[in-house]
MIDOSE-1310 file (N, C-alpha, C; in nm, 2 decimals, decimal comma, always signed):
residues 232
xxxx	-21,32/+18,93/-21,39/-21,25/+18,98/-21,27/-21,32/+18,93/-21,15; -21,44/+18,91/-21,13/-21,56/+18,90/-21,07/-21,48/+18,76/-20,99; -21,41/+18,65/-21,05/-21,38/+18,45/-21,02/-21,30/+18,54/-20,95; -21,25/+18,63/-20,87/-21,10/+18,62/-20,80/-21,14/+18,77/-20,74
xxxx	-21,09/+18,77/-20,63/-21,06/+18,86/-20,52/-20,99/+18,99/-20,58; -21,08/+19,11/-20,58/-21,09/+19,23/-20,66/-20,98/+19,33/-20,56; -20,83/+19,37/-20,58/-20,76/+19,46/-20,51/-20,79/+19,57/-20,51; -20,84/+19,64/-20,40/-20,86/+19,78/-20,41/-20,82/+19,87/-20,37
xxxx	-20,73/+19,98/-20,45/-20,63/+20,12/-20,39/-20,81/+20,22/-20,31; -20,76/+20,29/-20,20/-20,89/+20,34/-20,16/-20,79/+20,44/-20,10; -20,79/+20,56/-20,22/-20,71/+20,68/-20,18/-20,77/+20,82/-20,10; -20,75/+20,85/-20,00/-20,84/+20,92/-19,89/-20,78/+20,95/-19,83
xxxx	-20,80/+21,14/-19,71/-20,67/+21,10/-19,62/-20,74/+21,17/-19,50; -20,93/+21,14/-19,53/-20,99/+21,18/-19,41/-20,99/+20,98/-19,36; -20,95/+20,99/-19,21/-20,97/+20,84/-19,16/-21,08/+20,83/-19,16; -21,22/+20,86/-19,13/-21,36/+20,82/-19,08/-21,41/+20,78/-19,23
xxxx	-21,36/+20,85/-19,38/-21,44/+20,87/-19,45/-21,38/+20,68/-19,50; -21,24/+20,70/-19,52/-21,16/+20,54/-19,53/-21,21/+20,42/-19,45; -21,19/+20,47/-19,35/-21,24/+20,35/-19,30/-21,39/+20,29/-19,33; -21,50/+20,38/-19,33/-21,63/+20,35/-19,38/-21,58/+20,22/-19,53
xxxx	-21,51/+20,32/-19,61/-21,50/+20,25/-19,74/-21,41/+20,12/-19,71; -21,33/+20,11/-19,61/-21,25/+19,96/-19,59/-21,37/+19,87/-19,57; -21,42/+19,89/-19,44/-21,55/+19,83/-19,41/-21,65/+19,79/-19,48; -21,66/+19,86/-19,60/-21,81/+19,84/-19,69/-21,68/+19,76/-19,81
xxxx	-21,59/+19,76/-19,85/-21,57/+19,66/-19,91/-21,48/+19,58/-19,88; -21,43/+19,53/-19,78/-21,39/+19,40/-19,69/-21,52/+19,31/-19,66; -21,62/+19,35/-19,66/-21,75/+19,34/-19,64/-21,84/+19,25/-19,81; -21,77/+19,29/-19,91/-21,76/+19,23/-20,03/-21,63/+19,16/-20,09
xxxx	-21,58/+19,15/-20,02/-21,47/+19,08/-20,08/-21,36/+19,10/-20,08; -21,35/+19,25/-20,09/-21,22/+19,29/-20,15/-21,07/+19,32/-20,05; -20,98/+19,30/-20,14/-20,86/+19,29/-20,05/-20,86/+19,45/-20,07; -20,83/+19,55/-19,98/-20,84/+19,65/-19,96/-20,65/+19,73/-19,89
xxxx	-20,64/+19,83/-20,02/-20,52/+19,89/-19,97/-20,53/+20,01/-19,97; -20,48/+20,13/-19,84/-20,50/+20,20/-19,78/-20,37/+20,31/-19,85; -20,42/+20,48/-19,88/-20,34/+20,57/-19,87/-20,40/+20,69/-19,86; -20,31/+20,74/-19,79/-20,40/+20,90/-19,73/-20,29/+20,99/-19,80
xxxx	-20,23/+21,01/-19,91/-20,16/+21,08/-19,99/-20,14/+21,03/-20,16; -20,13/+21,14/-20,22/-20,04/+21,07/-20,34/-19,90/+20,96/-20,38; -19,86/+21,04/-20,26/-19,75/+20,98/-20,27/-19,74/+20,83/-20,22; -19,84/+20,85/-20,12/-19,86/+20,68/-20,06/-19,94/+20,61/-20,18
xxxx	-20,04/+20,67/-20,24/-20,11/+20,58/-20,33/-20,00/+20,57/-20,46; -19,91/+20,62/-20,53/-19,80/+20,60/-20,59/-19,71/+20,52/-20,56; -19,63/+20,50/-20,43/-19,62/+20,34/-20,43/-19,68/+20,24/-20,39; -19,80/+20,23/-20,34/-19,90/+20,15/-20,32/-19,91/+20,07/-20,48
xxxx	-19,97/+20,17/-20,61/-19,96/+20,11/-20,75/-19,86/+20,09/-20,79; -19,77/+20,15/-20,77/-19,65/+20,07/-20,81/-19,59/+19,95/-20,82; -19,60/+19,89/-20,65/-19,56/+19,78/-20,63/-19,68/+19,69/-20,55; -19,79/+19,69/-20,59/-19,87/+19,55/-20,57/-20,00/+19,62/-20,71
xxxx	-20,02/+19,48/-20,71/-20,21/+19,44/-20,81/-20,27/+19,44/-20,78; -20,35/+19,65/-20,84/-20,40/+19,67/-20,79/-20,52/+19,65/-20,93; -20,65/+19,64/-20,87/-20,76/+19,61/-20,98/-20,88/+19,73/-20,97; -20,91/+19,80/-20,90/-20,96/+19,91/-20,87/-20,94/+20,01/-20,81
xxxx	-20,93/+20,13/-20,85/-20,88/+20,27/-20,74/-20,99/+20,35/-20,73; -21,01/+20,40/-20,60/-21,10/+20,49/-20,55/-21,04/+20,60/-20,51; -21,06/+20,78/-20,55/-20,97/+20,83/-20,53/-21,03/+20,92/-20,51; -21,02/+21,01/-20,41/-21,04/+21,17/-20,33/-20,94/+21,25/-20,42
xxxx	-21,02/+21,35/-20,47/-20,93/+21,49/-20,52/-20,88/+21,57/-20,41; -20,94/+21,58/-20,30/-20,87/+21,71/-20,20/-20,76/+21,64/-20,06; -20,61/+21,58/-20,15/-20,55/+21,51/-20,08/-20,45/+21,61/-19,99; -20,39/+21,62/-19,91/-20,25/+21,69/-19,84/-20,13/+21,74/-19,93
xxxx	-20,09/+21,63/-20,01/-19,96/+21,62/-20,05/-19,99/+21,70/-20,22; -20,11/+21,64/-20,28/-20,10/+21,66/-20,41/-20,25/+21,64/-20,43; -20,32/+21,74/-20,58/-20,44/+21,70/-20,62/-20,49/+21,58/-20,70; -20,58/+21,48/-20,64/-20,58/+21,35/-20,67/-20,57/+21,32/-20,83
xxxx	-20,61/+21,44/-20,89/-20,63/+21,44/-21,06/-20,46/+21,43/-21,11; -20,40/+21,49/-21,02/-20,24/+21,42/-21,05/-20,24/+21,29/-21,07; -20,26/+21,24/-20,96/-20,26/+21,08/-20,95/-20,34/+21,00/-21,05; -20,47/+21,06/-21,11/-20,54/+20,99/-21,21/-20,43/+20,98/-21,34
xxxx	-20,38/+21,12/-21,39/-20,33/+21,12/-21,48/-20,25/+21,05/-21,50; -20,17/+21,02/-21,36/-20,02/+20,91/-21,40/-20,04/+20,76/-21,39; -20,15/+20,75/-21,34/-20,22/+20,59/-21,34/-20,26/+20,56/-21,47; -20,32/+20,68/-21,56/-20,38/+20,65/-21,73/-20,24/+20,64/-21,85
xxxx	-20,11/+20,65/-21,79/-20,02/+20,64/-21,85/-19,98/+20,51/-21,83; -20,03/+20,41/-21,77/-19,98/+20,30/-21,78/-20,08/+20,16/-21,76; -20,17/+20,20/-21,70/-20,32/+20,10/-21,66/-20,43/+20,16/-21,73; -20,52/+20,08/-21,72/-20,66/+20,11/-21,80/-20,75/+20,09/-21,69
xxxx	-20,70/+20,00/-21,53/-20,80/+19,97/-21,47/-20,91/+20,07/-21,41; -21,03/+20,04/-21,39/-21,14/+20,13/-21,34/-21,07/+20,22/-21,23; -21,11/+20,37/-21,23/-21,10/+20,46/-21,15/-21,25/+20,55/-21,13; -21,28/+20,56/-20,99/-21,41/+20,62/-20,95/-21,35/+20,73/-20,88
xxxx	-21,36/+20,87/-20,83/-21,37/+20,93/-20,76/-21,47/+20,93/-20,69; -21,41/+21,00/-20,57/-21,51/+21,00/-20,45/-21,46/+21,18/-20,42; -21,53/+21,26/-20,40/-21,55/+21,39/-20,37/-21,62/+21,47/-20,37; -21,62/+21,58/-20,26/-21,71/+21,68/-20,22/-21,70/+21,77/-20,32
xxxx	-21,59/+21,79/-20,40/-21,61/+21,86/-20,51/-21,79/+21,84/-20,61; -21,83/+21,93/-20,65/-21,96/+21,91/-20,66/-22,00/+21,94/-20,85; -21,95/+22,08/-20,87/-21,98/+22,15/-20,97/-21,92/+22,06/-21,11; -21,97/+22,12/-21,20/-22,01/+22,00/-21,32/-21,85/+21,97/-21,33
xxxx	-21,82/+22,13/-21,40/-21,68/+22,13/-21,44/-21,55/+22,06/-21,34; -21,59/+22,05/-21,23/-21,53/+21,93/-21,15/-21,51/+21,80/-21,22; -21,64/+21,76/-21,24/-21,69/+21,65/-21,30/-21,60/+21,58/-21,41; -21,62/+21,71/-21,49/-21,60/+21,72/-21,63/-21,44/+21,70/-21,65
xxxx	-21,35/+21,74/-21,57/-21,22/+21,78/-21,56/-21,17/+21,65/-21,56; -21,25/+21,58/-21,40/-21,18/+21,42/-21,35/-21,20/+21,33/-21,43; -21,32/+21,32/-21,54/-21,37/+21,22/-21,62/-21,22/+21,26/-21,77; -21,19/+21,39/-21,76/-21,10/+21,42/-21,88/-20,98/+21,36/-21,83
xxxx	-20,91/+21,37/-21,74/-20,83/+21,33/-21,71/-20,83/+21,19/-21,69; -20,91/+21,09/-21,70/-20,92/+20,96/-21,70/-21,01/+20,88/-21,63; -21,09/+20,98/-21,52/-21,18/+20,84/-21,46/-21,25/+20,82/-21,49; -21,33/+20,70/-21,48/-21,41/+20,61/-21,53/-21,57/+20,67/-21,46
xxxx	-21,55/+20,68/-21,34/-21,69/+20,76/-21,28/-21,65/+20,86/-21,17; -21,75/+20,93/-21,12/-21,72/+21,01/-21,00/-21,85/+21,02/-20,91; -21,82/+20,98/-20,82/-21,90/+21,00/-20,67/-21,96/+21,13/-20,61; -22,03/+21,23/-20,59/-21,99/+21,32/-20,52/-22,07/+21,26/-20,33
xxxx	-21,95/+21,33/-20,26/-21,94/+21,34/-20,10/-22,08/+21,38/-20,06; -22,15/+21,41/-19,96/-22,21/+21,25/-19,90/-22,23/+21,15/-20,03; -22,24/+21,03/-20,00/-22,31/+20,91/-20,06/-22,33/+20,82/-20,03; -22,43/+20,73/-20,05/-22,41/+20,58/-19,95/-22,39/+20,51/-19,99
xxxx	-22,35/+20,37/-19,92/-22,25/+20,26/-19,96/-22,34/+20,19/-20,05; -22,49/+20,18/-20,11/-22,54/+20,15/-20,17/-22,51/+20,19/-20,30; -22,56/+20,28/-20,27/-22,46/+20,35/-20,46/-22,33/+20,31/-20,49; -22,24/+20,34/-20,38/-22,11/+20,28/-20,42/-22,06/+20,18/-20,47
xxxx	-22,15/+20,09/-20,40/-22,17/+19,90/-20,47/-22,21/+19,90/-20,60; -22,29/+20,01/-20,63/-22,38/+19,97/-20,77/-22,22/+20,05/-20,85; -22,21/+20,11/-20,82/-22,10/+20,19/-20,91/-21,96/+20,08/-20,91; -21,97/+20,06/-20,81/-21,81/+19,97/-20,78/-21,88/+19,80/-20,91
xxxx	-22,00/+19,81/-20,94/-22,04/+19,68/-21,02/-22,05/+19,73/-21,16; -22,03/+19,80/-21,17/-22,08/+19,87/-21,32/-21,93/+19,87/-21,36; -21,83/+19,93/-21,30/-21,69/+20,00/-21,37/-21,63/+19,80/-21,35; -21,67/+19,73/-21,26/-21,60/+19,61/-21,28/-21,60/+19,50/-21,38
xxxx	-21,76/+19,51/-21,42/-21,82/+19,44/-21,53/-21,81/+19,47/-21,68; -21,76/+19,63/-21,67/-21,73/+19,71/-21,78/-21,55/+19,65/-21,85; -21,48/+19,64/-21,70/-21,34/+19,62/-21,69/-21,30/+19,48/-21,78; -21,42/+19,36/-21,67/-21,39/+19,24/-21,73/-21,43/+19,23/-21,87
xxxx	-21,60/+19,28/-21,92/-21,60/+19,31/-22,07/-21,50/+19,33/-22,16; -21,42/+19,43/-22,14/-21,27/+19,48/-22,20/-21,17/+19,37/-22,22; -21,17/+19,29/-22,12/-21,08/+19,16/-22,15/-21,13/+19,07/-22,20; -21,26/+19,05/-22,24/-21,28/+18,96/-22,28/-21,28/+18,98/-22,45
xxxx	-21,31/+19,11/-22,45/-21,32/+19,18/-22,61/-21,15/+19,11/-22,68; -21,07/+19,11/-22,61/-20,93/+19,10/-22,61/-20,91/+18,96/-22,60; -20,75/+18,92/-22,67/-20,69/+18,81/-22,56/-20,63/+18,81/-22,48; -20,66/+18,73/-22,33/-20,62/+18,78/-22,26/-20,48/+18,68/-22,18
xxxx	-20,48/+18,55/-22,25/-20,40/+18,46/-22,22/-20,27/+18,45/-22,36; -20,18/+18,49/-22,35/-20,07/+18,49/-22,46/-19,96/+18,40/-22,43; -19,92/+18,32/-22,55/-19,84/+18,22/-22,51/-19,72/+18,25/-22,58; -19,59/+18,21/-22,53/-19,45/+18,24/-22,64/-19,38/+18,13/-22,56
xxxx	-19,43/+17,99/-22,66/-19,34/+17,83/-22,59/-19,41/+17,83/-22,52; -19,34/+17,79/-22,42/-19,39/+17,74/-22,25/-19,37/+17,88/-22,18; -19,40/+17,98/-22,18/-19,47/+18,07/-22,11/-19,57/+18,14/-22,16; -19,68/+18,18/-22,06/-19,78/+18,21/-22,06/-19,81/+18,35/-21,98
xxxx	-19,86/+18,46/-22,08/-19,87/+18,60/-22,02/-20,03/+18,60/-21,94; -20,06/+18,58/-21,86/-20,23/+18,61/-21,81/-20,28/+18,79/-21,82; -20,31/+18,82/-21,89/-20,35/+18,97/-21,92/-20,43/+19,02/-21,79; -20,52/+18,93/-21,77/-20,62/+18,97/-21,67/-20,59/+18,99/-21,54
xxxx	-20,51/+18,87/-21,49/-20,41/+18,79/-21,35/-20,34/+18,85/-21,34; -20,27/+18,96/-21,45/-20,12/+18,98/-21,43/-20,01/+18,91/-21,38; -20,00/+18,77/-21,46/-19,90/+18,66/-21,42/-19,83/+18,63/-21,55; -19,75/+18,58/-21,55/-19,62/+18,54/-21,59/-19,62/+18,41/-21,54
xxxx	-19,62/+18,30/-21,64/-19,58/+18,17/-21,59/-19,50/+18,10/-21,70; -19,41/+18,00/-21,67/-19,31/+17,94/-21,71/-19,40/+17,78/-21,68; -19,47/+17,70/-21,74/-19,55/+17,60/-21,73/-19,66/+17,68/-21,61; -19,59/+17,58/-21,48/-19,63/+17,58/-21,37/-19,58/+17,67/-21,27
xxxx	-19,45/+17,74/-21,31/-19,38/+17,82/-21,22/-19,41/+17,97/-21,23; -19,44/+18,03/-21,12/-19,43/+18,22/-21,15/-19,28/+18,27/-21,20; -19,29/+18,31/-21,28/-19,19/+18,41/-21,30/-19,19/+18,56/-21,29; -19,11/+18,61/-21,13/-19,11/+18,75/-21,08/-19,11/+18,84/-21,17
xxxx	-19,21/+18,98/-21,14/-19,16/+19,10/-21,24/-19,19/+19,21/-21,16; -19,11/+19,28/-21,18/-19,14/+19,40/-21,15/-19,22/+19,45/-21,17; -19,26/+19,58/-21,07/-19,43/+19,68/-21,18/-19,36/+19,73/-21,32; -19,25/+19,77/-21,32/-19,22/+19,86/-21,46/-19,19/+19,78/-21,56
xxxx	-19,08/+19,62/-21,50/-19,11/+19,53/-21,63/-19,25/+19,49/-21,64; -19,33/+19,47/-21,60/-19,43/+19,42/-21,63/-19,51/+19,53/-21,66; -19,51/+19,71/-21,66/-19,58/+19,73/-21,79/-19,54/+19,76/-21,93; -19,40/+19,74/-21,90/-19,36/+19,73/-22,02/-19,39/+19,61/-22,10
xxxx	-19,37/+19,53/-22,08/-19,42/+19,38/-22,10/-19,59/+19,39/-22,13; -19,68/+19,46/-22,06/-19,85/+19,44/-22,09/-19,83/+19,57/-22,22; -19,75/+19,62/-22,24/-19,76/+19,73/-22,32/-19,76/+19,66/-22,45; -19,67/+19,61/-22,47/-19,59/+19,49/-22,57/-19,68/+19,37/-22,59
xxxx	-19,75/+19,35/-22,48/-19,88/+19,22/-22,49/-20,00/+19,30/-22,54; -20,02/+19,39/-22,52/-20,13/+19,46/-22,57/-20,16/+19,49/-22,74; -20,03/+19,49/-22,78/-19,97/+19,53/-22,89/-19,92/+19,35/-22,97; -19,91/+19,27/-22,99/-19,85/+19,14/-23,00/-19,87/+19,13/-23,16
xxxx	-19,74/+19,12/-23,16/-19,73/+19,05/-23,33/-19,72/+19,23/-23,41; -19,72/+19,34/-23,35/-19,70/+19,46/-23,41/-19,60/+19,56/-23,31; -19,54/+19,62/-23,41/-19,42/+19,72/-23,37/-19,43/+19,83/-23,29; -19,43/+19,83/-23,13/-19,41/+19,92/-23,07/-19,33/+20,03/-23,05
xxxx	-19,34/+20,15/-23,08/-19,22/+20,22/-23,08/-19,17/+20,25/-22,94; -19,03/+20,27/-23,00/-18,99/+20,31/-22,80/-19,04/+20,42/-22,79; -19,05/+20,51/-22,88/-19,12/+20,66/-22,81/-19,25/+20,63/-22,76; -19,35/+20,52/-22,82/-19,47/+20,49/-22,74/-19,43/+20,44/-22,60
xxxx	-19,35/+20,32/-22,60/-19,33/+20,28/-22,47/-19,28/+20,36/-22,34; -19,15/+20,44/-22,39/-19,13/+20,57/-22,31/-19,25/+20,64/-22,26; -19,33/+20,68/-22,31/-19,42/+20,77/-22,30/-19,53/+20,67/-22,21; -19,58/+20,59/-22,21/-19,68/+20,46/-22,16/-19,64/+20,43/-21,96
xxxx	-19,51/+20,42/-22,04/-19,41/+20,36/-21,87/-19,40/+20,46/-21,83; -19,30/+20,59/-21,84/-19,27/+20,67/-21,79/-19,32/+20,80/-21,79; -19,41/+20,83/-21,88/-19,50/+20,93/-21,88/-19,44/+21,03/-22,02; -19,53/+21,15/-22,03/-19,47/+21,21/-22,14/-19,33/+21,30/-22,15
xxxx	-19,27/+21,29/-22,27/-19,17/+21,40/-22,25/-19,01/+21,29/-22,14; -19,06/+21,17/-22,18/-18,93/+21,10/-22,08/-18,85/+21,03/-22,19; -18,78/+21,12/-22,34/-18,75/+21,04/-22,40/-18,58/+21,01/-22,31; -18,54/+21,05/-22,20/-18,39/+21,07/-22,12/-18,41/+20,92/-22,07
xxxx	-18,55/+20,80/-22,06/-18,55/+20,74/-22,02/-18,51/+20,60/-22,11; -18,46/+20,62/-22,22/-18,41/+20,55/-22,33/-18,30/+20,43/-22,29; -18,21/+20,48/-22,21/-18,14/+20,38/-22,18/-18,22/+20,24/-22,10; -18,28/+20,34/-22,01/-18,38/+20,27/-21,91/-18,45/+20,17/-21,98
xxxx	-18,54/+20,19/-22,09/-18,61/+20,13/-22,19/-18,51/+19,97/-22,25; -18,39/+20,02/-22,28/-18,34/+19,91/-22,29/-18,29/+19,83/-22,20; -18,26/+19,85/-22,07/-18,19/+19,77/-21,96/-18,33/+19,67/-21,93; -18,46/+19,74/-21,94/-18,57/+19,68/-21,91/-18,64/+19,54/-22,00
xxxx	-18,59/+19,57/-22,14/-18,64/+19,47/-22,26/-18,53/+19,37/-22,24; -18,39/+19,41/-22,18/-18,29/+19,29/-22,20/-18,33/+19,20/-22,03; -18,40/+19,29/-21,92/-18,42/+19,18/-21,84/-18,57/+19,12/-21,85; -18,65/+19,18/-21,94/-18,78/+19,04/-21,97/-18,71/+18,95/-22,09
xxxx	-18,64/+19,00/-22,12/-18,58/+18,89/-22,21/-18,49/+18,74/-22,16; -18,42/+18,78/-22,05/-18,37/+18,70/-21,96/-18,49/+18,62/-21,84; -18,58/+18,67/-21,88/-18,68/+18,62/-21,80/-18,74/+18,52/-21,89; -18,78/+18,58/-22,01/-18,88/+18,54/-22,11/-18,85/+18,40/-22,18
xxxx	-18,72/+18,43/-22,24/-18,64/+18,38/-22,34/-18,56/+18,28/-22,31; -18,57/+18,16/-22,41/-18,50/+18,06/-22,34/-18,32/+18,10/-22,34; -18,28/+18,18/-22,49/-18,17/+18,21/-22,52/-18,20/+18,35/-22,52; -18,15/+18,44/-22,40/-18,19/+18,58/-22,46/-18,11/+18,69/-22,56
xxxx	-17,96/+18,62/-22,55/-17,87/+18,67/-22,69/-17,90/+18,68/-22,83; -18,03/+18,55/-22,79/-18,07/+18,50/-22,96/-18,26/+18,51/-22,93; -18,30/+18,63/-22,89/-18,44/+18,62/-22,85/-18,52/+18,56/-22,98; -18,60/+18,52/-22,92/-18,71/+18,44/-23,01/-18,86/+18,53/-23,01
xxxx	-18,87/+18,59/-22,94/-19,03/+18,64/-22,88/-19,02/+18,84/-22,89; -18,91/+18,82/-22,79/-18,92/+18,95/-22,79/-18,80/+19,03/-22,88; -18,85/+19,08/-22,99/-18,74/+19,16/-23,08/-18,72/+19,27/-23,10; -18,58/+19,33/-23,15/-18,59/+19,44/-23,15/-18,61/+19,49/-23,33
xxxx	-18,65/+19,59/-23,31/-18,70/+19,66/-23,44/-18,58/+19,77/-23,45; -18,49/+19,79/-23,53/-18,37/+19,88/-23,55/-18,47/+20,00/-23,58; -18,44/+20,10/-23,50/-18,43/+20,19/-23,54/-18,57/+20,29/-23,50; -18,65/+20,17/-23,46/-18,81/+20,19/-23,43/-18,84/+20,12/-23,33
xxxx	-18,83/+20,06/-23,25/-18,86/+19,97/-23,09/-18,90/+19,84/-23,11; -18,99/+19,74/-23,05/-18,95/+19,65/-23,03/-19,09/+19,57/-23,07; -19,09/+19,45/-23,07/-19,18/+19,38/-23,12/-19,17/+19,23/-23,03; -19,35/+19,22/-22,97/-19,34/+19,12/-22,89/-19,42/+19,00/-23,03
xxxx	-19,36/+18,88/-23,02/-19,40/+18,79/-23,13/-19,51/+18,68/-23,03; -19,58/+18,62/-23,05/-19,67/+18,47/-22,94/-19,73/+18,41/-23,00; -19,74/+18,30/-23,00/-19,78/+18,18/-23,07/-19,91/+18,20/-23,09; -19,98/+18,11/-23,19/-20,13/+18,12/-23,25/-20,20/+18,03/-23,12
């Protein structure tokens, strides 16, 4: 992750404490995106690539541990809190719910670097354990990049096709159930989202597939969900 320009959600909705954090990592590299709510940092992930999140529990709109939980329904990428909350069981709550580390309020940008190097080196370790480049023909899944290419060409995806799709690449060559996938994309308890589930496999399929009436890669499994197939 380290060869390429690290995106970072930096969820906060004190400006003095944000800004410090834009500054100290625009300052390293990173392409840096701003929300001072849940609901801003919910479409912020939604719709761009994001590769690190930094997240304040005591937001306006909603408690940031909301936002952890719905971000672990569908990414794995590193999550740090940053908060004045102090006490263990704080601690202990945000790391249950999914984050990777936690900060407590004051801190200095020194620590932060060491922390923001640890969860990143841990990240790329993960992909390398993995494959991260999948091929079906002439397209190519980049696990890491989060790209879709057709040779040379991008092929657009959405955030929800595309984690349905990393769900499916994660899984490759074995039978996804739709109740896993429902549950991954849309969270738990969304089996109403079924139809959705299939409007979404028949447009990576039209993306994917050279014939998507007659898919080759991406199939369905009667009765049990779907099955992403990729070349050796």
């Amino acid at each position: 992750m380290s060869a390429r320009q690290v995106h970072t959600l930096v969820v906060e909705d004190d400006p003095a404490i944000r800004q410090m954090l834009v500054t100290a990592l625009q300052a390293d590299g990173h392409q840096v995106h701003e929300a001072e709510s849940v609901a801003r940092a919910e479409t912020l992930a939604g719709n761009r690539r994001i590769d690190l999140f930094l997240v304040d529990l005591g937001l306006p709109d909603r408690d940031g541990l909301v936002f952890i939980r719905q971000l672990r329904q569908w990414t794995q990428r590193p999550i740090i809190v940053l908060s004045a909350r102090s006490q263990e069981e704080d601690k202990v709550e945000a790391l249950d719910c999914g984050a990777d580390d936690y900060l407590t309020k004051p801190f200095g940008v020194a620590e932060l670097r060491a922390r923001l190097r640890v969860a990143l080196r841990r990240a790329a370790q993960s992909f390398q354990d993995g494959r991260t480049l999948l091929r079906l023909g002439d397209v190519s899944i980049d696990m890491e990049r989060q790209t879709v290419l057709r040779g040379a060409e991008s092929i657009p995806l959405t955030a929800t096709q595309w984690r349905v799709l990393s769900i499916l690449a994660k899984n490759a060559n074995r039978v996804v159930s739709a109740r896993h996938l429902l549950r991954e994309v849309w969270g738990p308890h969304q089996d109403e989202h079924a139809n959705y589930l299939r409007v979404y496999v028949h447009q990576l399929r039209r993306r994917l597939e050279v014939n998507a009436a007659s898919p080759r890669y991406l199939l369905t499994e009667t009765g049990v969900g779907y099955r992403l197939l990729v070349d050796d």
